[in-house]
C-alpha positions as CSV (number, residue, x, y, z in Angstrom):
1,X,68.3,156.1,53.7
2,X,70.2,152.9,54.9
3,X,73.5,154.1,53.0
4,X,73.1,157.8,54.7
5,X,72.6,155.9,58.3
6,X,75.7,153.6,57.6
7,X,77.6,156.5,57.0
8,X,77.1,158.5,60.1
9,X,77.7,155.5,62.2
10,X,81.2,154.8,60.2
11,X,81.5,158.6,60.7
12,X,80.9,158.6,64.4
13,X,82.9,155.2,65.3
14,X,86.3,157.7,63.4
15,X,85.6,160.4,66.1
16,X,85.1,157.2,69.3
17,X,87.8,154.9,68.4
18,X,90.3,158.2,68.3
19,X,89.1,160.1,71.3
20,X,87.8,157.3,73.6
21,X,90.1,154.3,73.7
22,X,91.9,152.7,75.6
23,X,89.7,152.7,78.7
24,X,91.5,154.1,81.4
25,X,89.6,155.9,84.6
26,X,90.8,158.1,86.9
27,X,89.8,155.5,90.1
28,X,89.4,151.8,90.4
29,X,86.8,150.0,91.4
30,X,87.7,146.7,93.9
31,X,87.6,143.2,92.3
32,X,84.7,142.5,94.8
33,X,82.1,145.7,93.1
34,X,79.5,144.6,90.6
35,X,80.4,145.5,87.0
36,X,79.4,148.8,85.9
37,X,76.9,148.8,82.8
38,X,75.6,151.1,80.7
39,X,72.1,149.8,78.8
40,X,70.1,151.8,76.0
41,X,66.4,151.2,76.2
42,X,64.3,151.4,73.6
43,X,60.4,150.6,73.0
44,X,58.8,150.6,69.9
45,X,55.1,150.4,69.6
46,X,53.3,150.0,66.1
47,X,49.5,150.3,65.5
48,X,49.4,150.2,61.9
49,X,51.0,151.1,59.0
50,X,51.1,154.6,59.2
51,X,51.1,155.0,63.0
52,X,54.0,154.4,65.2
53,X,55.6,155.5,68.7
54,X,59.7,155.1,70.2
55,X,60.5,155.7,73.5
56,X,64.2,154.9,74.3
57,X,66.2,156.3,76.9
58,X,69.8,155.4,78.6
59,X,70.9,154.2,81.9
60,X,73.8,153.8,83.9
61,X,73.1,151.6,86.1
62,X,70.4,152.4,88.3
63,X,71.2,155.9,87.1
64,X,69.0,157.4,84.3
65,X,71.8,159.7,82.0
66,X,70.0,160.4,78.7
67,X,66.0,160.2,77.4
68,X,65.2,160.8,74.0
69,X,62.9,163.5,72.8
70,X,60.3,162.3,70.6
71,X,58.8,165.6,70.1
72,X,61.6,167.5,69.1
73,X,64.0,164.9,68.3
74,X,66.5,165.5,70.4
75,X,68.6,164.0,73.1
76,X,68.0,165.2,76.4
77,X,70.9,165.1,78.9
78,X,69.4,164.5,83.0
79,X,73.2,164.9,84.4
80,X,75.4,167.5,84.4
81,X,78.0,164.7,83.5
82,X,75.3,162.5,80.7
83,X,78.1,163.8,77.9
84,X,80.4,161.7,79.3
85,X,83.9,162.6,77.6
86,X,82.5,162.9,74.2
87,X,83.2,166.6,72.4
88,X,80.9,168.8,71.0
89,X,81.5,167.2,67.3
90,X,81.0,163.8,69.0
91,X,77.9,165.0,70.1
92,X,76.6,166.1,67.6
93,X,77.0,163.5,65.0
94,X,75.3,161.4,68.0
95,X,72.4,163.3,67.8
96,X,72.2,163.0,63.9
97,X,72.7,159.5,64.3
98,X,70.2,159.0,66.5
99,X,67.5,161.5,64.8
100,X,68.1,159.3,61.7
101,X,67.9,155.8,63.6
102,X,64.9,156.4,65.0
103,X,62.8,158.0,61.6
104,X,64.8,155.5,60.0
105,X,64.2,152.1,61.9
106,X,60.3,153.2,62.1
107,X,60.2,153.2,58.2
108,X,62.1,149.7,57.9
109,X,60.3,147.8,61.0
110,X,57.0,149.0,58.5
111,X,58.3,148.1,55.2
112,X,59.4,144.7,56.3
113,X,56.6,144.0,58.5
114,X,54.7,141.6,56.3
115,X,57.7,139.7,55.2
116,X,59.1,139.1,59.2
117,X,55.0,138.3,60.0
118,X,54.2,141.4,62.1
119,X,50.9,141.8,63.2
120,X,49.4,145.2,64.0
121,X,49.3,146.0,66.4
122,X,52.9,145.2,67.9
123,X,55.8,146.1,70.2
124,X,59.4,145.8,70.0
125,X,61.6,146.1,72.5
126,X,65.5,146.3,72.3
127,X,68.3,146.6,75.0
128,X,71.8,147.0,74.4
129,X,74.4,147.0,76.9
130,X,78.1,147.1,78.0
131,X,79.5,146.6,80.9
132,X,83.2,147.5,82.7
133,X,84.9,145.7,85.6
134,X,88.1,147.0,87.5
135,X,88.5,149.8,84.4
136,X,88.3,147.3,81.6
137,X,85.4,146.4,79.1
138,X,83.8,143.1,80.3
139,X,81.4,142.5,78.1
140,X,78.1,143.3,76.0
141,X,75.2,142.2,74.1
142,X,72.4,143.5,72.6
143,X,68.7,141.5,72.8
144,X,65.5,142.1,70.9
145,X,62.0,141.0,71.7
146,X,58.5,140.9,70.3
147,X,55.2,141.2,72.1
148,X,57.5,141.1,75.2
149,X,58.8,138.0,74.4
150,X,62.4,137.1,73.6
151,X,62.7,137.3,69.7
152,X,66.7,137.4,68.7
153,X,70.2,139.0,70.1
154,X,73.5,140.0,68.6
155,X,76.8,138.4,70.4
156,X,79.9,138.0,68.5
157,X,79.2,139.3,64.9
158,X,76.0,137.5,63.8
159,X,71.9,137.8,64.5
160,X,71.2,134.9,66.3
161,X,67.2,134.1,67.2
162,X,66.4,133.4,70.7
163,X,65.5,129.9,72.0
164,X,61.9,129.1,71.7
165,X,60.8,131.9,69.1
166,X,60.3,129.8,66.7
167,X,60.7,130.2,62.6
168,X,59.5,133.8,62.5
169,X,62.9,134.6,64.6
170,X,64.6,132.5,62.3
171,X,63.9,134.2,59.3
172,X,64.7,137.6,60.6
173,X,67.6,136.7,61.7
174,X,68.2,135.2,57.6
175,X,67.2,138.8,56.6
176,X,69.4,140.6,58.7
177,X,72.5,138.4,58.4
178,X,72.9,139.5,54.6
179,X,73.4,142.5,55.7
180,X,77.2,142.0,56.6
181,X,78.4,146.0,56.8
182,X,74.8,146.8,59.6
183,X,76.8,144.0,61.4
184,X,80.2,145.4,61.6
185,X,78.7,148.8,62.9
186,X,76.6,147.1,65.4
187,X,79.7,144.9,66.7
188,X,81.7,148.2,66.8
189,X,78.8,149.8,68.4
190,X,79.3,147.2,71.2
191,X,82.7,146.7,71.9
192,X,84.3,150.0,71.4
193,X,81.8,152.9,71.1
194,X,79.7,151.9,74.5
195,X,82.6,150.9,76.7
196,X,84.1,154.1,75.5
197,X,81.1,156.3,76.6
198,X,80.6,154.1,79.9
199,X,84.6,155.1,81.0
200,X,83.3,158.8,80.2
201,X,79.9,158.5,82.2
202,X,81.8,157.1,85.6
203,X,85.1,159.5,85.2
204,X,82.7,162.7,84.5
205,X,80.3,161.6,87.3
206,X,82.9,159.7,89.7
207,X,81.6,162.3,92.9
208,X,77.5,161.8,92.1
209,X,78.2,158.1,92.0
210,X,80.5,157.6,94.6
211,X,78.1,159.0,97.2
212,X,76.9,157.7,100.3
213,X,73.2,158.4,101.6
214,X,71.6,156.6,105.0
215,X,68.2,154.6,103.8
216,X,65.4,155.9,105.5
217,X,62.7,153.4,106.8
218,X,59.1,153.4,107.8
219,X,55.8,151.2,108.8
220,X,52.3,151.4,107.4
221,X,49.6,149.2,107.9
222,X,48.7,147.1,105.2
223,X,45.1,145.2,103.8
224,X,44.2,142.5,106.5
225,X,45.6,139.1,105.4
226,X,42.8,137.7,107.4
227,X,40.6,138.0,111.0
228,X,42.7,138.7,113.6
229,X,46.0,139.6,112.0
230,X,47.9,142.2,110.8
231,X,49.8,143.0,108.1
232,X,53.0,145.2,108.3
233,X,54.9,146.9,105.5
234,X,58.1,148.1,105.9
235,X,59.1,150.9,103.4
236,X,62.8,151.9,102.3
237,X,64.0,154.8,100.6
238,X,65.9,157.4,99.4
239,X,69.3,154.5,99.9
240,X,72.3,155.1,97.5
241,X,73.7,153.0,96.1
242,X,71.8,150.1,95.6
243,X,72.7,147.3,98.2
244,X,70.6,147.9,101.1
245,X,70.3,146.1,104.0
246,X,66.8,145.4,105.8
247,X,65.8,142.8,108.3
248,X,62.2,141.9,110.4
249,X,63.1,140.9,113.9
250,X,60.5,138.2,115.4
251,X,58.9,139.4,118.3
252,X,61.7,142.5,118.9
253,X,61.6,144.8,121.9
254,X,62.2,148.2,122.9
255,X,65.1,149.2,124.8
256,X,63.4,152.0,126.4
257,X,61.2,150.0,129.3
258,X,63.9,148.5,130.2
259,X,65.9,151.6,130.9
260,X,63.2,153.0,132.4
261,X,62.8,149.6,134.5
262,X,66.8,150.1,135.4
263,X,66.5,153.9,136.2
264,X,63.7,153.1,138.9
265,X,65.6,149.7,140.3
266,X,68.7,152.2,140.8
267,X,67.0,155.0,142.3
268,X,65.3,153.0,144.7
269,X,68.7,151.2,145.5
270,X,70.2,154.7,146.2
271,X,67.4,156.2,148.8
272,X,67.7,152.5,150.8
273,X,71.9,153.4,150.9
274,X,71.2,157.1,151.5
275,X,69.0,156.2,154.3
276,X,71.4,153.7,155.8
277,X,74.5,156.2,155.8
278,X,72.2,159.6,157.1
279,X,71.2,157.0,160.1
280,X,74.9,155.8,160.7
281,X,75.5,159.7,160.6
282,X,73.0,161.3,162.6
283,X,74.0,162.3,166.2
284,X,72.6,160.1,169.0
285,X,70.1,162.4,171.4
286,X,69.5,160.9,175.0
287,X,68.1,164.4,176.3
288,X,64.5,163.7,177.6
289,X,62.6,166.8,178.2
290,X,59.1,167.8,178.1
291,X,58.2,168.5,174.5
292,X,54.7,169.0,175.0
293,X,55.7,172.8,175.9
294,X,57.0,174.8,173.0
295,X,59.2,176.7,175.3
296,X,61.2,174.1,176.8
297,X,64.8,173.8,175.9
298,X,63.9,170.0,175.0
299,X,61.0,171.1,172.4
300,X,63.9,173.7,171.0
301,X,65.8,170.4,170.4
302,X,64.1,168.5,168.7
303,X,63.0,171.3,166.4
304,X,66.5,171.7,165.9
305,X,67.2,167.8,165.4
306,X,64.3,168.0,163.2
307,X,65.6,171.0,160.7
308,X,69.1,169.1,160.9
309,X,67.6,165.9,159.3
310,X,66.0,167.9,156.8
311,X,68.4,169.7,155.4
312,X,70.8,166.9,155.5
313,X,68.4,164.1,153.8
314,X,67.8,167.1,151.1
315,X,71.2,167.5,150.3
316,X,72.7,163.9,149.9
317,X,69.6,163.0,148.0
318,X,70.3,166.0,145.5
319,X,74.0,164.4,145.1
320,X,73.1,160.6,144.7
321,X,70.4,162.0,141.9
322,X,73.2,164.3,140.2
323,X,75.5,161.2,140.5
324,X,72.8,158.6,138.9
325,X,71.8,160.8,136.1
């Protein structure tokens, strides 16, 4: 089993060193960006002897590209660009690879469970990463844990156990270290195979990753801290990419009253200069005459006076509206 798994992975790091490298992308990213990563996942969960459970799935960065199937054994792809640049022959020696990996490291993990001082039940966890600034590989690692806790990691070309785990770590780390070819794939694995794939994943998916979408934000009411407060929770969403901006502003205001306030302060303003230029305008009547009597020419006058200031005051105050709005 080990000698059939060693030879896929030499088989697929022939097809990645020749297809893949060196890392060129169509775009650039600014010296100021975050490093791009790419990080398989992978969780491991062990009752007994017989019984056992992987879940593992991929990730660039915030992006989810590949889960594997459990069921059938498969990968499954999420994006339309997941493949990356890898070819159909790439592709599928990956997914033999990773079909034997996972029956493979189940059986192992088992078989060497009472020598590294597993107890059932048990998790492992493992994440491997690489990561790519300004087009050029930057870096990766790969760390292990057990029961949540950090067990060991790989950097450079040796198992190395992680600080505070204690002689249980140790001697895993013993164990693996013999195993000098596992460590040359791994190392390969790490600095050529991922940061190949990673240049793929951002050159097939430049226009998915490159986009821009507004973060949308809302408040809800929250449980009471206490008697007589209240507890505010603002919610964002639906931002890409990540950096998002949010702040609370202290005893904030609306700008509406206060354009309403402004609108009412103006309007009055206007009518006070309407009415002072219609007075300056109107004509000046010294005509005294009996208005009691509907028929005298004075009462004709002022009815006339009368309609004239109507029509007049109607008029420039539907202009000075027309003009304020």
């Amino acid at each position: 089993m080990l000698l059939l798994l060693l030879l896929l992975f030499k088989r697929l790091l022939c097809y990645g060193a020749s297809t893949v490298a060196p890392l060129h992308l169509g775009f650039h990213h600014s010296a100021s960006e975050e490093p791009l990563s790419y990080r398989f996942i992978q969780i491991s969960s062990f009752a007994n002897h017989s019984w056992a459970q992987t879940q593992s799935s991929g990730w660039l960065g915030e992006v989810q590209t590949e889960v594997w199937d459990s069921v059938l054994g498969t990968i499954r792809f999420l994006r339309p660009w997941s493949q990356g640049n890898f070819s159909k022959e790439e592709l599928k020696n990956l997914q033999a690879l990773l079909q034997l990996y996972m029956h493979g490291f189940t059986k192992q993990v088992q078989a060497f469970a009472s020598q590294f001082q597993f107890e059932y039940p048990f998790e492992l966890q493992i994440l491997s990463s690489c990561q790519m600034h300004a087009g050029k590989a930057s870096g990766s690692f790969l760390y292990g844990a057990y029961q949540g806790s950090d067990f060991l990691s790989f950097r450079g070309n040796s198992w190395k156990p992680s600080p505070g785990a204690g002689s249980q770590a140790q001697n895993v780390c013993r164990v693996l270290n013999h195993y000098r070819i596992v460590k040359e794939i791994v190392q390969n694995l790490l600095s050529d195979t991922c940061p190949g794939y990673l240049a793929g994943l951002v050159e097939a998916g430049k226009s998915d990753l490159e986009r821009q979408v507004k973060p949308e934000a809302w408040v809800s009411k929250g449980p009471s801290p206490g008697s007589g407060h209240l507890l505010l929770v603002c919610h964002v969403s639906g931002f890409h990419p990540k950096p998002v901006w949010v702040m609370w502003m202290r005893d904030g205001y609306s700008i509406l009253p206060i354009l309403i306030c402004l609108t009412v302060i103006i309007t009055l303003v206007m009518l006070v200069v309407v009415d002072s230029w219609f007075k300056k305008q109107s004509p000046v009547f010294s005509i005294r005459a009996n208005i009691q009597d509907p028929t005298s020419p004075g009462h004709q006058l002022c009815l006339t006076q009368e309609l004239w200031i109507k029509n007049r005051f109607s008029k420039n105050w539907k202009t000075s509206l027309k003009q304020l709005w």
